[in-house]
N, CA, C and O atoms as CSV, one atom per row, in Angstrom:
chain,resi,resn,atom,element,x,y,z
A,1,UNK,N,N,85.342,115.722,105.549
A,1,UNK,CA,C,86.458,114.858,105.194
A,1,UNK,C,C,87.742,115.686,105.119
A,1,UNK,O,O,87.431,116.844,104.839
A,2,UNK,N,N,89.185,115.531,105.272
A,2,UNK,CA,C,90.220,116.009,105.646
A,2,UNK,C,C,90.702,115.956,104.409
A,2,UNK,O,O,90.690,114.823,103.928
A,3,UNK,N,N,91.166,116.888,103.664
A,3,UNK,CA,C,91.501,116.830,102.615
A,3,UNK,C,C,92.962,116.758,102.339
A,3,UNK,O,O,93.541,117.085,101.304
A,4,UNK,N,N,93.504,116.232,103.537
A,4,UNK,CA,C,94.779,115.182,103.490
A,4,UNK,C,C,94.803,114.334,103.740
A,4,UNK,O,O,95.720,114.121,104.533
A,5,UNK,N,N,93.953,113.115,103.394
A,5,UNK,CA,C,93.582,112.036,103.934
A,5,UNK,C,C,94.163,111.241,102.109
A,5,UNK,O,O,93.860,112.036,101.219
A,6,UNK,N,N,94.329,110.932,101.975
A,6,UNK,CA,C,95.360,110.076,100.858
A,6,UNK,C,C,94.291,108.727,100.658
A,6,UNK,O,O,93.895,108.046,101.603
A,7,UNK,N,N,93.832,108.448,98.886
A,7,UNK,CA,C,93.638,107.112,98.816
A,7,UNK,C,C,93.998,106.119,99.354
A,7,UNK,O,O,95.189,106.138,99.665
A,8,UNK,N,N,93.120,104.686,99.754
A,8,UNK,CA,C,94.138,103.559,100.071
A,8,UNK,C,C,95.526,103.230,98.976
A,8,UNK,O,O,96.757,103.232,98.956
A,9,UNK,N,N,94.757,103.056,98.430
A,9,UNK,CA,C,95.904,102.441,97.366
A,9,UNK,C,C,97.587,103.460,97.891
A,9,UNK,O,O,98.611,103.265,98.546
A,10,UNK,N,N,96.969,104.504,97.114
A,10,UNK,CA,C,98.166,105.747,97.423
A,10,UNK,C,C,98.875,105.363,98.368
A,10,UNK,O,O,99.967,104.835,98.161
A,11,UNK,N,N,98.180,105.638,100.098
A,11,UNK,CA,C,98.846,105.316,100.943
A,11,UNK,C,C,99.770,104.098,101.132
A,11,UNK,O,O,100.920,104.164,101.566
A,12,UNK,N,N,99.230,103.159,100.814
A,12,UNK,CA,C,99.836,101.705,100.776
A,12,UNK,C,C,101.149,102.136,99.901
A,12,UNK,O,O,102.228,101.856,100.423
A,13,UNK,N,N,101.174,102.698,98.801
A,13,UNK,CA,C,102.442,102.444,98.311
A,13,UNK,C,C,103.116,103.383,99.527
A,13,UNK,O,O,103.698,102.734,100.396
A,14,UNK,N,N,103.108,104.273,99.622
A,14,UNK,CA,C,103.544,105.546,100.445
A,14,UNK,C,C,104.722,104.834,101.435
A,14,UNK,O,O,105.923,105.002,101.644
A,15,UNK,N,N,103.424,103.753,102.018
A,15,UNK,CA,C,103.797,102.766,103.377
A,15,UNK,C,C,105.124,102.363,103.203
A,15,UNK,O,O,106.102,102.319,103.950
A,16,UNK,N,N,104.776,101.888,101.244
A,16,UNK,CA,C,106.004,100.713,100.744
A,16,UNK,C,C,107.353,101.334,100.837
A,16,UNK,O,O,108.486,100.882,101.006
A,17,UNK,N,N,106.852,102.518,100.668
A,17,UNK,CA,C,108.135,103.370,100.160
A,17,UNK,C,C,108.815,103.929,101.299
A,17,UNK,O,O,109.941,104.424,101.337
A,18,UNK,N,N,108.049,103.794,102.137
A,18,UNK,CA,C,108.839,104.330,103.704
A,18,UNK,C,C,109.770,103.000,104.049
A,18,UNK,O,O,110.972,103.030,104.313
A,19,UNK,N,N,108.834,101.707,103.975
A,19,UNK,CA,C,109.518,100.605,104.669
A,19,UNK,C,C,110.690,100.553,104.061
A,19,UNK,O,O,111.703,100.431,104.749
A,20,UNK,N,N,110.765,100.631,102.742
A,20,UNK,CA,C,112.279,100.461,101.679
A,20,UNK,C,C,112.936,101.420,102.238
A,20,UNK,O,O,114.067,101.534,101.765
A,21,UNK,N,N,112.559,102.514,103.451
A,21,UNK,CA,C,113.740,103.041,103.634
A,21,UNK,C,C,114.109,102.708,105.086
A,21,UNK,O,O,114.423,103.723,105.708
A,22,UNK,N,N,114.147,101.886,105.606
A,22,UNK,CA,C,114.642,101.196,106.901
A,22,UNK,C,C,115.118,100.142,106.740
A,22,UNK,O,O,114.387,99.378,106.108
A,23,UNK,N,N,116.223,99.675,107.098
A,23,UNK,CA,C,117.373,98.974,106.748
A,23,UNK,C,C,117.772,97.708,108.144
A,23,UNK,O,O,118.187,97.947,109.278
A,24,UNK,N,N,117.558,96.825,107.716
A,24,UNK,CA,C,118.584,95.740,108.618
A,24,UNK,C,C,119.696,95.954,108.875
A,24,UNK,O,O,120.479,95.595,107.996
A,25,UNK,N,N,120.361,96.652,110.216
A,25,UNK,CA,C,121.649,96.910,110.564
A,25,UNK,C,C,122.835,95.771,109.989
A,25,UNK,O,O,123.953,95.903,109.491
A,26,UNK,N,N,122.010,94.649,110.319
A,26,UNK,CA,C,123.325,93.477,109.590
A,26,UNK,C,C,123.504,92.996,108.599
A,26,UNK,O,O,124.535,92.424,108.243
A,27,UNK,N,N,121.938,93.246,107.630
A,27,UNK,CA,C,122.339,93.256,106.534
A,27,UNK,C,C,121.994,94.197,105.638
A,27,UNK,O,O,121.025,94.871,105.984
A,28,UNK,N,N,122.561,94.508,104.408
A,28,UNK,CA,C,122.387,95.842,103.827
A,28,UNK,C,C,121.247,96.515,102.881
A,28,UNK,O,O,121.281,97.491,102.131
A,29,UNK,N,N,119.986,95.373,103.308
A,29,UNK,CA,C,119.349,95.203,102.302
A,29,UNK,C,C,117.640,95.909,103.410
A,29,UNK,O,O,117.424,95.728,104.609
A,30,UNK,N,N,116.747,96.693,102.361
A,30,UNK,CA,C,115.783,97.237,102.965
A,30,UNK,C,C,114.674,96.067,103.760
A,30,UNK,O,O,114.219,95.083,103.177
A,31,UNK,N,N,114.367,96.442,105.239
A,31,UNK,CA,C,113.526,95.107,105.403
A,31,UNK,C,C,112.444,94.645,104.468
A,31,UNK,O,O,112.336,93.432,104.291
A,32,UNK,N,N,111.454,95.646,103.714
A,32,UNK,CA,C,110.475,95.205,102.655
A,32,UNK,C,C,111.197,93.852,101.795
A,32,UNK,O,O,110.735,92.717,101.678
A,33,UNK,N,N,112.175,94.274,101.381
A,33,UNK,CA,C,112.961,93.505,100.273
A,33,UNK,C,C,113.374,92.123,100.817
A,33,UNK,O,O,113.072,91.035,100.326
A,34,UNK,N,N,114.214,92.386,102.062
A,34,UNK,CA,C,114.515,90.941,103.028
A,34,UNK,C,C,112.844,90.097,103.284
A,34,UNK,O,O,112.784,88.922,103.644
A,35,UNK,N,N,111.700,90.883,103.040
A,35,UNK,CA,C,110.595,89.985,103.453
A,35,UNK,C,C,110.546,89.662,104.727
A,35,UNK,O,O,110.588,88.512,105.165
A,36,UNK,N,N,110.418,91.064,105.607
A,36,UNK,CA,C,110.293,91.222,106.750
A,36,UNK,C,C,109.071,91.475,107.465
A,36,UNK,O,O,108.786,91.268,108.645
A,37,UNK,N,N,107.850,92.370,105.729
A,37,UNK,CA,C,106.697,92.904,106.449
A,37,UNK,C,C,106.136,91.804,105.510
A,37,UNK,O,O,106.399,91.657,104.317
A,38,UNK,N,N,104.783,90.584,106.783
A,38,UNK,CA,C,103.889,89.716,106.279
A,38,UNK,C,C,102.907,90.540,105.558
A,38,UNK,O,O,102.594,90.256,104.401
A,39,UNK,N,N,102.224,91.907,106.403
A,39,UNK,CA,C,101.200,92.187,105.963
A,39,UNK,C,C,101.365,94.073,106.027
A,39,UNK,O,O,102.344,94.600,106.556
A,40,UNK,N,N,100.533,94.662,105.563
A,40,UNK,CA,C,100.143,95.939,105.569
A,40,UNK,C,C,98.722,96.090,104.639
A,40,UNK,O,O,98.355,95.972,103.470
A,41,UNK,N,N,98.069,96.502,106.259
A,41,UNK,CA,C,96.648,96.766,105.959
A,41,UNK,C,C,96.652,98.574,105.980
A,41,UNK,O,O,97.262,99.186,106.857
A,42,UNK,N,N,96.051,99.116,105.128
A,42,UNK,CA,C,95.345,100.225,105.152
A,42,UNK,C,C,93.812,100.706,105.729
A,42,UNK,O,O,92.960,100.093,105.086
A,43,UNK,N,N,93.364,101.366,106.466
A,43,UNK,CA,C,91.813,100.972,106.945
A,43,UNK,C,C,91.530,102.550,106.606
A,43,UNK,O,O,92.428,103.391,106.621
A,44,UNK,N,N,90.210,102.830,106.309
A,44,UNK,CA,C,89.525,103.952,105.918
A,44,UNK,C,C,90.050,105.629,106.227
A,44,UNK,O,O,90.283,106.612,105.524
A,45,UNK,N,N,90.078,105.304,107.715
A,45,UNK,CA,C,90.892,106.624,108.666
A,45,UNK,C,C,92.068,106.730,108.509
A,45,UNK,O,O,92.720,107.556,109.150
A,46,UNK,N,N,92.482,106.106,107.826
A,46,UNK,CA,C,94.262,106.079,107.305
A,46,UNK,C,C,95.065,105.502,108.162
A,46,UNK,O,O,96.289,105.631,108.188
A,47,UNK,N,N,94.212,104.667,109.092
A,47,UNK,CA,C,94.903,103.931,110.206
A,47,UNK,C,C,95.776,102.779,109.780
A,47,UNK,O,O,95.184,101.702,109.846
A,48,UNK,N,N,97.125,102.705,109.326
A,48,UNK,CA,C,98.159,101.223,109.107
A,48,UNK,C,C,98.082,100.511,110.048
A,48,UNK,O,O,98.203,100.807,111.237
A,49,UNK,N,N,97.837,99.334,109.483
A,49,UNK,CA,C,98.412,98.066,110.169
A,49,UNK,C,C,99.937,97.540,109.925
A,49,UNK,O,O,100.477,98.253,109.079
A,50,UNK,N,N,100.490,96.877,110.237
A,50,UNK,CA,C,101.757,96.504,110.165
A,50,UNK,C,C,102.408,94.794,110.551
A,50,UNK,O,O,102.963,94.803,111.650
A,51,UNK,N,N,102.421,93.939,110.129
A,51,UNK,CA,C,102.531,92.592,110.692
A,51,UNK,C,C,104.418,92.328,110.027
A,51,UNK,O,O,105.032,92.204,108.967
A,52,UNK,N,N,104.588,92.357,111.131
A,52,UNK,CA,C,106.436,91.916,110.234
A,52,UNK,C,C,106.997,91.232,111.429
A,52,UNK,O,O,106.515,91.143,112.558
A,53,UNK,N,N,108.179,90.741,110.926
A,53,UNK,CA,C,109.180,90.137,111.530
A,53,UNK,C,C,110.826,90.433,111.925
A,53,UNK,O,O,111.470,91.435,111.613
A,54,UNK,N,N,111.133,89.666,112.433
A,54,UNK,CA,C,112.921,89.716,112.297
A,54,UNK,C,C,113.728,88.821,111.702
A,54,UNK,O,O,113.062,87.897,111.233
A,55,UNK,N,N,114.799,88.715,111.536
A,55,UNK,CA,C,115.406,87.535,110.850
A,55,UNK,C,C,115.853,86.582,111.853
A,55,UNK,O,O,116.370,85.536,111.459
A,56,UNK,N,N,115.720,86.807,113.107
A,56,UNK,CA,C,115.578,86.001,114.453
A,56,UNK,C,C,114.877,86.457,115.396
A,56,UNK,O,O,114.701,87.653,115.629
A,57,UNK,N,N,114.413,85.498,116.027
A,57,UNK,CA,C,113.786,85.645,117.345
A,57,UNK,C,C,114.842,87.189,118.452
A,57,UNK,O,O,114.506,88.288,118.893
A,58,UNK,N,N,116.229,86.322,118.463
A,58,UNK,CA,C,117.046,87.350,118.926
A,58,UNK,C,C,117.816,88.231,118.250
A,58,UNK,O,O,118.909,88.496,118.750
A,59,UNK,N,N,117.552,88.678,117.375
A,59,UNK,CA,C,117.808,89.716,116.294
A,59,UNK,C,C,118.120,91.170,117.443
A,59,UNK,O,O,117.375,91.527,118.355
A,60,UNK,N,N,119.382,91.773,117.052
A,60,UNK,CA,C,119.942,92.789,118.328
A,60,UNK,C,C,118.777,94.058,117.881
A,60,UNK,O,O,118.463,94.827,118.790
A,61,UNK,N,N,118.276,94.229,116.787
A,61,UNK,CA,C,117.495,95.040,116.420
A,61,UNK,C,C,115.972,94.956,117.327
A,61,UNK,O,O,115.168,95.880,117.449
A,62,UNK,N,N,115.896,94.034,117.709
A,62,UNK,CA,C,113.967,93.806,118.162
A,62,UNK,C,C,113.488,95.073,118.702
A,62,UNK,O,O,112.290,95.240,118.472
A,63,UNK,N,N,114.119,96.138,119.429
A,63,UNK,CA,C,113.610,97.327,119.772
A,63,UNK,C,C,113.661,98.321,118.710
A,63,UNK,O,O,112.695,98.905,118.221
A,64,UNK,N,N,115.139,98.479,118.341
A,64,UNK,CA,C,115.010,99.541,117.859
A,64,UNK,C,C,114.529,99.341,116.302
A,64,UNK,O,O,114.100,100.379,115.798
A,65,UNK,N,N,114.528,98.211,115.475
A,65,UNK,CA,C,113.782,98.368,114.281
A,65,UNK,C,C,112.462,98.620,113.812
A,65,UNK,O,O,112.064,99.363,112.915
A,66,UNK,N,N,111.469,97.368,115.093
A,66,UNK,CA,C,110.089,98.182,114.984
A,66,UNK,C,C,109.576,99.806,115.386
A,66,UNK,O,O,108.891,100.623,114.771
A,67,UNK,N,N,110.138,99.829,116.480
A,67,UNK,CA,C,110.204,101.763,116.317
A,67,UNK,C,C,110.321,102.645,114.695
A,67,UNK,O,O,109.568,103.464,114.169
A,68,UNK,N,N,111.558,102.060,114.275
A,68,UNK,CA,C,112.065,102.656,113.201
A,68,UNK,C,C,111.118,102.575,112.160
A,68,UNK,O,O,111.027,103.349,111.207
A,69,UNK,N,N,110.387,101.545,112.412
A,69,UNK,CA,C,109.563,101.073,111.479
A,69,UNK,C,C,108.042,101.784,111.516
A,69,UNK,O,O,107.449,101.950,110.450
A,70,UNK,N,N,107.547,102.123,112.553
A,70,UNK,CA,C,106.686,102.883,113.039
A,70,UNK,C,C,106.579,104.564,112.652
A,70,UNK,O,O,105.813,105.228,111.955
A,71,UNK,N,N,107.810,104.876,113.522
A,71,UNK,CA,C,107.999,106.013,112.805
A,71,UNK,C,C,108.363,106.461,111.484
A,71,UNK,O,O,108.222,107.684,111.490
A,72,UNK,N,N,108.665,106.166,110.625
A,72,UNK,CA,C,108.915,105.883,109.568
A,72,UNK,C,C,107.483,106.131,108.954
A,72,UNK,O,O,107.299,107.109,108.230
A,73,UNK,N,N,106.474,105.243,109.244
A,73,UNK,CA,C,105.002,105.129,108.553
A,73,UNK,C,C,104.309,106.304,109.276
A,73,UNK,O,O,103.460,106.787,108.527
A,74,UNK,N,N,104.376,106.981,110.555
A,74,UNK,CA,C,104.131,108.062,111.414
A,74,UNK,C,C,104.095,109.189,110.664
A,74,UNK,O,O,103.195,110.029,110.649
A,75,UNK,N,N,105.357,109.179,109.884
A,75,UNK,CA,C,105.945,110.274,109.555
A,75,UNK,C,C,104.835,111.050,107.719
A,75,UNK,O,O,104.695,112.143,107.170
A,76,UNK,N,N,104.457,109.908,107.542
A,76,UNK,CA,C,104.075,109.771,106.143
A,76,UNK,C,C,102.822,110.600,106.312
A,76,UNK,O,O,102.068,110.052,107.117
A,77,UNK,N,N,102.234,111.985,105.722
A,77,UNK,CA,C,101.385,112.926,105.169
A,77,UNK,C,C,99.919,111.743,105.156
A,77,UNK,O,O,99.845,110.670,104.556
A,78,UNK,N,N,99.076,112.280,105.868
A,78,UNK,CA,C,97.653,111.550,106.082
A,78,UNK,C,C,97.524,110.722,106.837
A,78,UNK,O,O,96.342,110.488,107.089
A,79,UNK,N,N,98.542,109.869,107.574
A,79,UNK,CA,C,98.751,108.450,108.341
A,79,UNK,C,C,98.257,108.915,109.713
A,79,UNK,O,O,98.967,109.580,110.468
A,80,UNK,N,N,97.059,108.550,109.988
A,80,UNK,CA,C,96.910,108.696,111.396
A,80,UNK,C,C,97.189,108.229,112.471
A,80,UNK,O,O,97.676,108.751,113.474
A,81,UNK,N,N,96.764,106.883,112.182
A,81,UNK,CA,C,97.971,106.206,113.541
A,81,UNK,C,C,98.371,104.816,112.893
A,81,UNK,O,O,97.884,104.533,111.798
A,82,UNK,N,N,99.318,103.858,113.580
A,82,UNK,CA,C,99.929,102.730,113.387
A,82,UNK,C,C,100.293,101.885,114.096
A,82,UNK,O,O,101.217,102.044,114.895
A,83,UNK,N,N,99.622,100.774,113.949
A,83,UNK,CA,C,99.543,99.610,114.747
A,83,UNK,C,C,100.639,98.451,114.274
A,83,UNK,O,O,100.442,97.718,113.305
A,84,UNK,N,N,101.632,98.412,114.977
A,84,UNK,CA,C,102.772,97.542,114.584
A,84,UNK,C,C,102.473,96.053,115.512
A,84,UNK,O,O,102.110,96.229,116.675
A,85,UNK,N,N,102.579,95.006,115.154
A,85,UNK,CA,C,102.399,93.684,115.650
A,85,UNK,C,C,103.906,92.678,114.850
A,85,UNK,O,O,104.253,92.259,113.746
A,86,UNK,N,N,104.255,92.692,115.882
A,86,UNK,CA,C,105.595,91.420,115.660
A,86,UNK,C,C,105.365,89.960,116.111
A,86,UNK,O,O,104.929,89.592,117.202
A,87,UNK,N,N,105.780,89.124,114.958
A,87,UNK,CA,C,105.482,87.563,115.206
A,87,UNK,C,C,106.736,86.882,114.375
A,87,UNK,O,O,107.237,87.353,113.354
A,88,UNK,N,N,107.059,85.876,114.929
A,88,UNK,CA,C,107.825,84.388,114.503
A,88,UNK,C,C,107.204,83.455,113.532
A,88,UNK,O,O,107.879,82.687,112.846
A,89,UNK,N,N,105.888,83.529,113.481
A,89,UNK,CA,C,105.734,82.629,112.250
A,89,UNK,C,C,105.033,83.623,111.526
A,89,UNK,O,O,104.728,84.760,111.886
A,90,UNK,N,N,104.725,82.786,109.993
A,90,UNK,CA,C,105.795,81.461,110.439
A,90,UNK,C,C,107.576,81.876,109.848
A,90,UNK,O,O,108.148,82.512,108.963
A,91,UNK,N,N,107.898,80.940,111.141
A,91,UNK,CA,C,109.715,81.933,110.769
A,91,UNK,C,C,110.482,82.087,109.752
A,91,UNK,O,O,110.613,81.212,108.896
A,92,UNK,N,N,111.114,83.282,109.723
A,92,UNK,CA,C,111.589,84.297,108.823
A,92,UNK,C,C,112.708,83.102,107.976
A,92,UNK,O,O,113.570,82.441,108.555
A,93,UNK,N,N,112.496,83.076,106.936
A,93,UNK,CA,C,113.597,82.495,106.044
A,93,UNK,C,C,114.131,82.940,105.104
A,93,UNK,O,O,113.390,83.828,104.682
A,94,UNK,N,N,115.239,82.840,104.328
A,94,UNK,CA,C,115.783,83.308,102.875
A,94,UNK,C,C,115.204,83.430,101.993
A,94,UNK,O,O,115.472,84.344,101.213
A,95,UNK,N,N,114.095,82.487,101.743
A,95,UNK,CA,C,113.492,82.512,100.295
A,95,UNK,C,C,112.328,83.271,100.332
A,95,UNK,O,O,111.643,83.421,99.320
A,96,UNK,N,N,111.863,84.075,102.085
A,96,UNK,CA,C,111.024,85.489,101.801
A,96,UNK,C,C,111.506,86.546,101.043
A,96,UNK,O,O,110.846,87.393,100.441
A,97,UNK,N,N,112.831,86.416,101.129
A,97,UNK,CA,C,113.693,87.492,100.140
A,97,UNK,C,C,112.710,87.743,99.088
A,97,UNK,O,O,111.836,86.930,98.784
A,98,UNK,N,N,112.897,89.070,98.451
A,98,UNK,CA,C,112.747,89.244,97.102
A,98,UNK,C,C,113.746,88.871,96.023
A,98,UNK,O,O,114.863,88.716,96.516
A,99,UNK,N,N,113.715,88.697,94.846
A,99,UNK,CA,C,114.977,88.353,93.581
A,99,UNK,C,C,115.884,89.144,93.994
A,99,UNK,O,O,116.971,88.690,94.351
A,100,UNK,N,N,115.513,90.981,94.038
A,100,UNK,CA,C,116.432,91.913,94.021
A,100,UNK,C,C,117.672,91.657,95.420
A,100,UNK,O,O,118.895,91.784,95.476
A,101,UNK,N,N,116.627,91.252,96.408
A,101,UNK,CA,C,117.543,91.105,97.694
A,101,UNK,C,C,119.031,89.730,97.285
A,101,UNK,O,O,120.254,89.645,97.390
A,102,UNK,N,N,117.823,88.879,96.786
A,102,UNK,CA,C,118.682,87.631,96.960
A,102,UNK,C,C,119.417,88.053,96.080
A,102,UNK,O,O,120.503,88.259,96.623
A,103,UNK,N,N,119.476,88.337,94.911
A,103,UNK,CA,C,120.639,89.116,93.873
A,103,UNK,C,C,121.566,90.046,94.288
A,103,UNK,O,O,122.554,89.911,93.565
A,104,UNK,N,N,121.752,91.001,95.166
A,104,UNK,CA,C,122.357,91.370,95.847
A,104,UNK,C,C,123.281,91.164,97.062
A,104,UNK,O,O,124.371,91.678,97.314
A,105,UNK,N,N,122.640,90.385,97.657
A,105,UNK,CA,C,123.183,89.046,98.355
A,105,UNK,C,C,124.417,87.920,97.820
A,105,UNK,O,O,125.353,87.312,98.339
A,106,UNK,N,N,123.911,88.027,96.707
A,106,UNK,CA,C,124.585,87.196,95.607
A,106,UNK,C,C,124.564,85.431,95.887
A,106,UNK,O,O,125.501,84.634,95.863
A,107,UNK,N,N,122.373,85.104,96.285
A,107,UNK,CA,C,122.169,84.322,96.618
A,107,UNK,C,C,121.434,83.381,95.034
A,107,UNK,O,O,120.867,82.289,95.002
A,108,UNK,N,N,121.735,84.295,93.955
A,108,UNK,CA,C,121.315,83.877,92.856
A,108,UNK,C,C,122.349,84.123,91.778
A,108,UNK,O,O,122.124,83.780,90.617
């Protein structure tokens, strides 16, 4: 066993903490927070899953954010590889926000 291989749990936050640092060019708020990523699976081999979205279909970001987003989780100590999957539903709305986002927003 590789003795950099990181708990699930661990990793998962790790994940969280990477995604909070990649940012929606248009808006100023981290995608985790906008409620961008549906899912993040962790699997045994430290292999991430990744299920997220955009805030549109034509969002100018569609290339370069999932990259960002990839590498980002790439980058993270134990992560072996990462499987990013982008989807529309079901579609991205405001009230995926978190409080903090929408509070910042000054949608509350």
């Amino acid at each position: 066993m590789k003795t950099n291989q990181l708990e699930t749990p661990d990793l998962k936050e790790k994940v969280v903490e990477a995604l909070k640092t990649v940012y929606d060019p248009e808006i100023p708020i981290d995608i985790y927070e906008l409620g961008l990523i549906y899912e993040i699976k962790v699997f045994p081999v430290n292999n991430v899953y990744i299920l997220m979205t955009l805030t549109t279909p034509n969002c100018p970001s569609v290339e370069e954010l999932p990259a960002e987003v990839k590498n980002k989780v790439l980058a993270i100590e134990g992560v072996n590889d990462v499987e990013l999957d982008m989807t529309f539903e079901p579609p991205y709305h405001q009230d995926m926000m978190s409080e903090a986002a929408k509070l910042e927003l000054g949608f509350l």
